[in-house]
N, C-alpha and C positions, 0 to 999 in steps of 0.2 A: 456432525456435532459442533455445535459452536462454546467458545469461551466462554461466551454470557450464558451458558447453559444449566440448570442442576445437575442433567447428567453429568456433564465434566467436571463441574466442581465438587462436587458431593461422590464423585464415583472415578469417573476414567484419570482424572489427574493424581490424587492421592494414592490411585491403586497399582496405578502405571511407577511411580515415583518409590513407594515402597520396594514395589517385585525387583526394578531395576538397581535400587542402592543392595539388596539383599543380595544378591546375582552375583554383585563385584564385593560384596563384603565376606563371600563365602569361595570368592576365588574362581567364580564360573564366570569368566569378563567376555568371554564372545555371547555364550547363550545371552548375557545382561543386555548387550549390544544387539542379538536378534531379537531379542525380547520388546528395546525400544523399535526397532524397525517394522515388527509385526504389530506393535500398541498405536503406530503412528498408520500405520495400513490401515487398522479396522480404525481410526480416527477419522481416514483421508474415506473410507467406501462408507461411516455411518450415512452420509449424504443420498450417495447411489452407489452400488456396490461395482455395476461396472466400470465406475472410476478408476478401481483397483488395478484391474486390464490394462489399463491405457497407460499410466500412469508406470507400473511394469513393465509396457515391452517398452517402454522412452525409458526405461531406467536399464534395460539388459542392451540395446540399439547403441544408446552413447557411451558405456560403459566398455563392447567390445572397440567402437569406434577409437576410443582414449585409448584400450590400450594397444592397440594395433600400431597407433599413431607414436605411440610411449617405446615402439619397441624398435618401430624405423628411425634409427637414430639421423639418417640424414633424408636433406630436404629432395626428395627425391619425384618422380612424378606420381608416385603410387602414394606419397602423402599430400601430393596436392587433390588426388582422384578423392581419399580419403577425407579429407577436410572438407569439399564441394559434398559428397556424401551427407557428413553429418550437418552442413546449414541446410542442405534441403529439405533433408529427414524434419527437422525439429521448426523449420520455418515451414515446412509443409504439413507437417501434424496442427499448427497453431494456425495456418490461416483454414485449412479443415474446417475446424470444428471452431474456430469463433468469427471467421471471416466469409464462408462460401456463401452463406444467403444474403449476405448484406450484396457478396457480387452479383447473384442472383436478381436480389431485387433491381438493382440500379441495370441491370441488362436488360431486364423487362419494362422499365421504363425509359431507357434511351430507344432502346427498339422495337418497341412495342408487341412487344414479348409476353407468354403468359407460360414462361420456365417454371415449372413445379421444385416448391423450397425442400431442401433436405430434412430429413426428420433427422436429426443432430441436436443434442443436450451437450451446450457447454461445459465441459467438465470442469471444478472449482479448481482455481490455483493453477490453472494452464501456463497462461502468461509467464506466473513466475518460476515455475519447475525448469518451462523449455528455455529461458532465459538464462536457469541458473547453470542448466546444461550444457549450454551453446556455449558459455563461457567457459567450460571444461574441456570439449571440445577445439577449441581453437588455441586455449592453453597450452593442451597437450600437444597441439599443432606448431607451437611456439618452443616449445621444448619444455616448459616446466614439468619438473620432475614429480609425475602424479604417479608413484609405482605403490598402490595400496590393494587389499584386496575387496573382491565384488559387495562383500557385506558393510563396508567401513563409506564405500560410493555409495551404496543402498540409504545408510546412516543419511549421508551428507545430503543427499536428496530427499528424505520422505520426514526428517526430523519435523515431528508436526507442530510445534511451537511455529517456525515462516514457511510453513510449506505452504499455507491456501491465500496467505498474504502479505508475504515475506516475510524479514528483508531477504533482500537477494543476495545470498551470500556464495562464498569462494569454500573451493575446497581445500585450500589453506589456513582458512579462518576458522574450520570447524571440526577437520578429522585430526589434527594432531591434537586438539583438545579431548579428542574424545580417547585417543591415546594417552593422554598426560596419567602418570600413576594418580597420581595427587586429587583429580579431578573424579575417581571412580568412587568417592565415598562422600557421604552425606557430611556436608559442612552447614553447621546450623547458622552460620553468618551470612551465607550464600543464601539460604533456604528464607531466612526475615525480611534480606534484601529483596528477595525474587517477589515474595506474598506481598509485603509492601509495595511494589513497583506496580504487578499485579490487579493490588487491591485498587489503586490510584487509575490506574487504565480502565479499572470495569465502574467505577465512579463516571469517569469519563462516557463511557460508553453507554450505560442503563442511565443515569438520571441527565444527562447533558445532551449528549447525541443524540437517543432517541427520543428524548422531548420535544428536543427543535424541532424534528419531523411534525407534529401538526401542522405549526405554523410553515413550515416547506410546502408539504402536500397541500394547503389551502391556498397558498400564493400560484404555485408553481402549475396544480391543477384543475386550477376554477375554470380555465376555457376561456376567460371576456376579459375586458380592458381591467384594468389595474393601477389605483389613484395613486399619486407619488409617493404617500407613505408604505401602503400597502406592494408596494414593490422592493421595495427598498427591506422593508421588514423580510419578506420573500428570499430577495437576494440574500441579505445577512443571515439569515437564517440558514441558510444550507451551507454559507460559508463559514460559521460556525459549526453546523452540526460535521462535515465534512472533515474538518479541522478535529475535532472532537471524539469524532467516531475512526479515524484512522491513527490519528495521536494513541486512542485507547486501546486500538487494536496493540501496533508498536512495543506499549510500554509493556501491556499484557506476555504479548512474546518474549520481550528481555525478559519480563522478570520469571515467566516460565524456564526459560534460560539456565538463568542465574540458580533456579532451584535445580536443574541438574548440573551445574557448577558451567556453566557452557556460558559465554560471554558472546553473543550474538552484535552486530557490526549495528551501530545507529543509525538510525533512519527515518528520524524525525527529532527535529532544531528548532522551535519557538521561530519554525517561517513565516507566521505574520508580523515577527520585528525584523524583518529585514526592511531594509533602505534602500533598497532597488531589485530590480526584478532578477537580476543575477544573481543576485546575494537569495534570495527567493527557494530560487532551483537549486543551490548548497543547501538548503536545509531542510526542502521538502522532496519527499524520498528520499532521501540521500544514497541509498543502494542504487537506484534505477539511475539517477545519473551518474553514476559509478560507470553503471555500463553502458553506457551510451557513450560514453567517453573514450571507451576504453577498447568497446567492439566496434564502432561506427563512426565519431569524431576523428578519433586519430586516424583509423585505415583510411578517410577519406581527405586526409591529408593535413586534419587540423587544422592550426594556425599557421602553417610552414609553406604556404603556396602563394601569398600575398594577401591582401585585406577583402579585396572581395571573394576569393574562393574561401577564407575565413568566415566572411559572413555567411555567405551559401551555405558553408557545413553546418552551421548553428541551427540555421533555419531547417535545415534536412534533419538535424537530430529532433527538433523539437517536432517537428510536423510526425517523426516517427513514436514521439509521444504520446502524440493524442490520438495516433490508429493503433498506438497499443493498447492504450486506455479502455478503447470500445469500436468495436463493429458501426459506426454512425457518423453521417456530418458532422453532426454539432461536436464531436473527437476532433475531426481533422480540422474542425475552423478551431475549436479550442487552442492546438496545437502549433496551428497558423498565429494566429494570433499573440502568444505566448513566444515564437519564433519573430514574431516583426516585431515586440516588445525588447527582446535581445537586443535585434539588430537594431534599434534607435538607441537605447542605453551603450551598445559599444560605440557607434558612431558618436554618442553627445560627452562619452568619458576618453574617446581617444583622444578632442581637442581640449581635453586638460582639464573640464568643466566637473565641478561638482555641488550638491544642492545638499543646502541644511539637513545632518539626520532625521528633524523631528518632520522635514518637511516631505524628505526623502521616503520615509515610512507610511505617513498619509496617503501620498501620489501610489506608491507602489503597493499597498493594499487594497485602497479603494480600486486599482485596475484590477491587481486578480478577483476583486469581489463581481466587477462587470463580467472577467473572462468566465468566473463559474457560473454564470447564468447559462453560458452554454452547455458547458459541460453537464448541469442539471437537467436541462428542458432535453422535451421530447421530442423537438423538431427546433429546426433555425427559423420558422416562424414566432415560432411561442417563446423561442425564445427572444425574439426582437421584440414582441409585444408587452416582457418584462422590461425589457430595456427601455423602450421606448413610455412606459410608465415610472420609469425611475423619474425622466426628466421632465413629465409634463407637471407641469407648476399650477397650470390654472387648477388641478384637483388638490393643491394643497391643504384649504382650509377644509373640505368631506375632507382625506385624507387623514388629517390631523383629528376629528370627530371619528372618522371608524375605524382608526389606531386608538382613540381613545376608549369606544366603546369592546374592542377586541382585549385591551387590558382588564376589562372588568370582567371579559366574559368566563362564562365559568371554565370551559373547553378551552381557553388560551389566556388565561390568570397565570396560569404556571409556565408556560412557554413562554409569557411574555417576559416574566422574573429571569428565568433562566436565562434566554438570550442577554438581557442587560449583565448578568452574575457572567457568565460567557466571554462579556466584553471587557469585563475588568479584571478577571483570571489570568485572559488572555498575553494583557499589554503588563499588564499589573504584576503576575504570578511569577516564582522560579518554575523552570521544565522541572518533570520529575527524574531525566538523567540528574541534573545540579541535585533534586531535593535527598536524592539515594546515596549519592556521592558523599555528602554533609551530615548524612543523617548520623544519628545514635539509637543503637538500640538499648531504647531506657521501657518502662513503664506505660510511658503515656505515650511514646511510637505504637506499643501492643495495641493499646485500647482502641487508639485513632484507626488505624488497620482493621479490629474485628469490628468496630461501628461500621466501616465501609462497607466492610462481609456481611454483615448483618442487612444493612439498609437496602444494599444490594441485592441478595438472596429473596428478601423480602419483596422487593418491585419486581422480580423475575416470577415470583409464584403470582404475586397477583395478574401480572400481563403477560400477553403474547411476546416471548423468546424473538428478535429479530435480527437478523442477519445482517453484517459488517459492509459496507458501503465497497469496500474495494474490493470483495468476494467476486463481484459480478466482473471485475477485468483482468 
């Protein structure tokens, strides 16, 4: 079931949302609690029901692991045996079932191999469940005091607001909330804030994100050379739509959130105004570098080992990015790349140097807009032959002629609008954290919000329902 869906809007959200405020308003606060754990189940299996499976024994696996770990008060060797346990478990359930064929394939072609691929269906939200487990796992390994019961871990895990695409959150962040007395009953300032944030994320998502997609699929898919403009439109376009479509996802989440009073960790910062490419990674995902920091940066020694083992770890984090992202080269050079982008910005801000914001901003978007070419394309060829259209100048003046003739057309009239509208949103607009923050609910907040629902609800019946860009990692 997806967010942009009528089922969920029109049926699984408002029905789930009622039963569970009813539950704790009449005093039955566990059943309200199993009630969202079993609403977020059939949420998490509408997809493929054996999801459910998988998804459960990872949630009973880490769950005895934590408290096993919770109850060995000292570091002894049976909590280290313990803790090597649960990384394997959960790093070996995720390279499973999103990594084996990709090993497969690349062994078939270093050794000319002809290994039969596993018949394995990625299951949605992998990445981020066993992520958000691991870090429970290792928690409890640390000593934090996680002594809750198996239902309240079940919560923290399968809550389906960030379950199939985050954020990635702690179980600090979200089970004592769901303990707070105060938070068990429908707050109708919660609930306007939530639909507004919400309404603003599936704007984001049905008229902006998936629009772009034309002009993505026609640049990204054509197969042949590609004139400067037409690459460029390409690139920007999935750098928009990417930006658009997981922005919307995000806000969607909070404000689902916020309507069960549950204040979920940010995880998206208007990262295309950062001024360097550090600044970049503070704002995009913000959970996922959370924990790369936290589970892999520091253990591997941080910043505390000297400058070059500093560099090395940044570069190891990032490259761990982009194979987490996807089973594929074009991940791991993404990932690379974005790691040696690091490591020249540490290097050029150690000797004290710093460059204009407005100039800082340019230089540092227009590189991630190159680095997502890879991460879009299907191969590191195609996608060098985007790139390598970006810069060929001699197709400027065709280029400039069938961008012009692409604006008129009737199939890419609207995409064309939209990318430009995209662009001044983008640099132009408050985030909708700031706009929720500021807001009032007066009148014309109402109307503005059911215009979205409407215009919304409206492009989902006429078109094909599609699925969230970061579903697939």
């Amino acid at each position: 079931m997806l967010f942009n869906s009528i089922e969920f809007l029109l049926a699984f959200l408002p029905i789930t949302l009622i039963i569970y405020f009813v539950l704790n308003k009449i005093k039955k606060e566990e059943a309200a609690k199993l009630w969202l754990v079993v609403a977020s189940l059939y949420f998490y299996g509408y997809f493929n029901k054996r999801y459910i499976l998988i998804i459960v024994s990872s949630i009973i696996v880490n769950f005895i692991i934590g408290r096993m770990l919770y109850k060995e008060e000292q570091y002894t060797l049976k909590r280290k045996v313990l803790l090597i346990i649960g990384i394997v478990f959960n790093i070996g359930i995720l390279g499973y079932f999103k990594y084996s064929n990709f090993f497969i394939e690349n062994i078939n072609i270093v050794f000319s191999k002809s290994l039969p691929l596993l018949k394995v269906a990625l299951p949605l939200g992998i990445s981020f469940f066993t992520f958000q487990q691991l870090s429970f796992v290792i928690d409890s390994y640390r000593g934090k005091s996680y002594n809750f019961d198996f239902l309240s871990y079940c919560l923290f895990v399968t809550f389906f607001p960030q379950l199939i695409a985050g954020p990635i959150v702690l179980p600090s962040e979200v089970i004592p909330q769901f303990q707070d007395e105060s938070k068990k009953y429908l707050n109708y300032g919660n609930l306007n804030r939530g639909l507004y944030m919400f309404s603003i994320g599936l704007v984001k998502k049905v008229i902006i994100a998936d629009t772009l997609s034309t002009l993505v699929s026609a640049g990204f898919d054509f197969g042949g050379s590609l004139t400067i403009m037409e690459s460029w439109i390409s690139s920007l376009a999935f750098t928009f739509q990417i930006y658009y479509d997981f922005s919307g996802y995000c806000d969607m989440a909070m404000g689902i959130g916020l309507m069960f009073n549950i204040d979920l960790p940010l995880n998206f910062d208007s990262p295309y105004k950062s001024s360097s490419i550090q600044e970049f990674w503070r704002r995009w995902h913000i959970t996922l570098g959370r924990f790369l920091t936290n589970y892999l940066y520091i253990p591997l020694g941080g910043n505390r080992s000297g400058k070059f083992k500093t560099l090395r770890n940044l570069f190891v984090v990032f490259l761990v990015s982009g194979i987490w992202h996807g089973a594929g080269w074009t991940f791991i050079l993404w990932g690379a790349l974005h790691g040696l982008a690091i490591i020249i910005h540490k290097i050029w801000s150690s000797k004290g140097r710093r460059l204009n914001k407005t100039l800082g901003i340019f230089i540092t978007f227009n590189l991630v807009n190159i680095f997502w070419v890879f991460f879009r394309a299907t191969s590191i060829n195609s996608a060098l032959e985007v790139i390598k259209g970006m810069f060929r100048i001699n197709t400027l003046s065709l280029g400039v002629r069938s961008a012009y003739k692409a604006a008129l057309n009737g199939s890419f009239k609207l995409p064309m609008v939209i990318l430009a509208l995209s662009v001044a949103l983008t640099f132009l607009g408050k985030s909708t954290v700031n706009r929720v923050k500021t807001m009032k609910l007066n009148n014309l907040t109402t109307v503005e919000m059911i215009t979205y629902l409407i215009v919304c609800i409206s492009l989902i019946l006429s078109n094909k329902v599609s699925t969230f860009l970061y579903f697939n990692f």
